[in-house]
C-alpha atoms as one frame of an Amber mdcrd trajectory, in Angstrom:
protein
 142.334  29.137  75.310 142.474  30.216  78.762 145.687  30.756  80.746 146.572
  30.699  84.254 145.714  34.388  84.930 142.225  34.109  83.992 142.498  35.774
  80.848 140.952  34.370  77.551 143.671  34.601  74.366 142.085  34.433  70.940
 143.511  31.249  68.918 145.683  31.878  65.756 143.148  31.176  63.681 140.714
  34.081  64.985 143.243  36.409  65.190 144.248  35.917  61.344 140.482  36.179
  60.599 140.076  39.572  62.968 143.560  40.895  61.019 141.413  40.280  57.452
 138.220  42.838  58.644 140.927  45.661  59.423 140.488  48.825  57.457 143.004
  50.941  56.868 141.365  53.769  55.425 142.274  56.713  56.954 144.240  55.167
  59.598 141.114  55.100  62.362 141.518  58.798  62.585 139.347  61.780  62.237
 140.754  64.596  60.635 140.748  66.527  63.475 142.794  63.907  65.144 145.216
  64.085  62.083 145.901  67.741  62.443 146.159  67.757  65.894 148.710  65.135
  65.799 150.369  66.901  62.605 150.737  70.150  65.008 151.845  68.151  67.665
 154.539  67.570  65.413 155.548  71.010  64.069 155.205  71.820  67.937 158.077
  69.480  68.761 159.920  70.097  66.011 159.568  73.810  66.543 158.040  74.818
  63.082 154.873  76.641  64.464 152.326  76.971  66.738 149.126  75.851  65.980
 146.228  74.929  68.457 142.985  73.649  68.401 140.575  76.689  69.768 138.546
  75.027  72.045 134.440  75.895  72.143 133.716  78.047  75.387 131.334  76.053
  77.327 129.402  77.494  80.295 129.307  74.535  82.981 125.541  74.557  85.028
 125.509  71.566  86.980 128.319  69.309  88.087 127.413  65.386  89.421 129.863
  64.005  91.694 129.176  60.472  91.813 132.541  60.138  93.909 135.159  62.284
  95.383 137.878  61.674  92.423 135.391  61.981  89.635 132.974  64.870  88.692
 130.445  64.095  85.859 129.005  67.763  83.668 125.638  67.276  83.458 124.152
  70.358  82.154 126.356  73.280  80.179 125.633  75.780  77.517 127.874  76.998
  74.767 129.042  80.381  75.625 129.704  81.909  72.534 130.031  81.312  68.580
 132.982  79.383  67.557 135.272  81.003  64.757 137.800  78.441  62.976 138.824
  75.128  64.325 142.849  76.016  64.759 144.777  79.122  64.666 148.240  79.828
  65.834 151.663  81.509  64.181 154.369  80.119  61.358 157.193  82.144  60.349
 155.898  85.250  62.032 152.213  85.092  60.019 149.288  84.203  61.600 147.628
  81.048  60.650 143.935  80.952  61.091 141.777  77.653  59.164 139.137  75.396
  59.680 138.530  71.584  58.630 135.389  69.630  57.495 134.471  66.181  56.387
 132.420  64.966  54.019 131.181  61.430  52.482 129.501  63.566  49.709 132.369
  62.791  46.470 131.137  65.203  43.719 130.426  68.334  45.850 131.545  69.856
  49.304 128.370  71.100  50.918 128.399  75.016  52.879 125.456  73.549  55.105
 128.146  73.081  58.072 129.802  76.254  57.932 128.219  79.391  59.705 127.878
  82.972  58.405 130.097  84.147  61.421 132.712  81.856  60.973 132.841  82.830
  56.704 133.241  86.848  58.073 135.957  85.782  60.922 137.852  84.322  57.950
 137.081  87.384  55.543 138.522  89.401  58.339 141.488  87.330  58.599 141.952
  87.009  54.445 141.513  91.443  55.089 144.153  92.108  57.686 146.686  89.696
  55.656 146.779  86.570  57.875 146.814  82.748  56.258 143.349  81.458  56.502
 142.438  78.570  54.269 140.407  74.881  54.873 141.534  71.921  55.313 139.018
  69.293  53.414 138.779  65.830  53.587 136.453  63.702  50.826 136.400  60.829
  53.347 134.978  58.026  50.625 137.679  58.970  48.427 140.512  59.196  51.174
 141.757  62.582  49.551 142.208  65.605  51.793 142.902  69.107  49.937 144.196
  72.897  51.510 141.351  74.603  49.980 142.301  78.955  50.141 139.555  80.525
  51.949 139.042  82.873  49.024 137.540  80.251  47.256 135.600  78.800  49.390
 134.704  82.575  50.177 133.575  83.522  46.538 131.210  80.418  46.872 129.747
  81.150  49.880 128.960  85.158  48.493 127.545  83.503  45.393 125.267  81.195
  47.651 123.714  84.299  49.364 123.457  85.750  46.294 120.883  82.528  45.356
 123.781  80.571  43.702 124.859  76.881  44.603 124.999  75.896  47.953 128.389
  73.600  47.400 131.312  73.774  45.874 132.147  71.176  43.119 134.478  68.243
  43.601 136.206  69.509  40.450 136.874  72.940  41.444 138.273  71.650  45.044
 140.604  69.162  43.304 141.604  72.301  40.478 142.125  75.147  42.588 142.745
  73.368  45.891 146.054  71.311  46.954 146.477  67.941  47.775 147.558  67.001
  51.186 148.786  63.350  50.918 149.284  61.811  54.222 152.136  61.548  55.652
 153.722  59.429  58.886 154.711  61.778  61.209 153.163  64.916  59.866 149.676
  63.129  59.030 148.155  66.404  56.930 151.211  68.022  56.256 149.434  71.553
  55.218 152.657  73.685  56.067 154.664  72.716  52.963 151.849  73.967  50.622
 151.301  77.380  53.312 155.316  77.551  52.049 154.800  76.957  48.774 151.792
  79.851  48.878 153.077  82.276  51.256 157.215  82.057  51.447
């Protein structure tokens, strides 16, 4: 059906089948886009402050195809990254990083670097609040995993051990983050539980 304006409307009919492919998993979000939105959150309610650290980028060439718009065309990463988000809560400094994976019996190391595992050993060292956030995204769980375990698996991995941590250890010695409306991956109230 078309109406006066030009613009095509989808009959009831398609729009009931469209509404029937709609997956709910996850709500559409990353995790990344979860926390960020659950920080936006403790940010407005004035619980902590937590950022995303952004990746220092060294811009090369610039295109501008018109005044109001510049395109990056060519840019290097500056330095190594450390942990996705840091910030403060309740005077401590909060330092942790978050990962996906499909895998569902094991959470691979592959995607974590050795610089980022001794930023976090520095942080565990100097008594700041470092931990992961991890998201099994077949299974729709997402756990606060303590760096120290994650940690003790990595050591054991350069040592020749396994290169992943088991599902069952994440779901024994990790903590459930269930998700939440307003604060999506509500990891403060288990940093409370831990910590305060």
């Amino acid at each position: 059906m078309r109406y006066p304006s030009g613009i095509r409307r989808q009959s009831i009919k398609q729009r009931s089948v469209a509404k029937t492919n709609i997956s709910y998993g996850n709500r559409g979000m990353s995790l990344e886009e979860d926390i960020e939105q659950t920080n936006q959150y403790y940010l407005d309610m004035n619980q902590a402050i937590i950022h995303k650290k952004p990746t220092p980028i060294q811009i090369v060439k610039v295109h501008y195809p018109k005044r109001s718009a510049a395109v990056i065309t060519e840019g290097y990463f500056q330095a190594k990254s450390t942990t996705d988000f840091n910030g403060l809560y309740r005077s401590k400094h909060i330092d942790f990083e978050a990962k996906e994976t499909k895998n569902k019996t094991t959470f691979p190391l592959a995607n974590i670097h050795e610089h980022q595992f001794k930023h976090m050993q520095s942080i565990v060292a100097h008594g700041g609040i470092c931990f992961f956030i991890i998201r099994f995204t077949v299974l729709d769980e997402t756990y606060y995993v303590p760096a120290e375990i994650v940690l003790l698996y990595w050591n054991e991995m350069k040592d020749g051990g396994r290169k992943s941590i088991p599902y069952k250890v994440i779901v024994d010695k990790g903590y459930v983050i269930p998700f939440k409306y307003q604060a999506r991956v509500d990891y403060l109230k288990i940093v409370d539980q831990l910590y305060f």
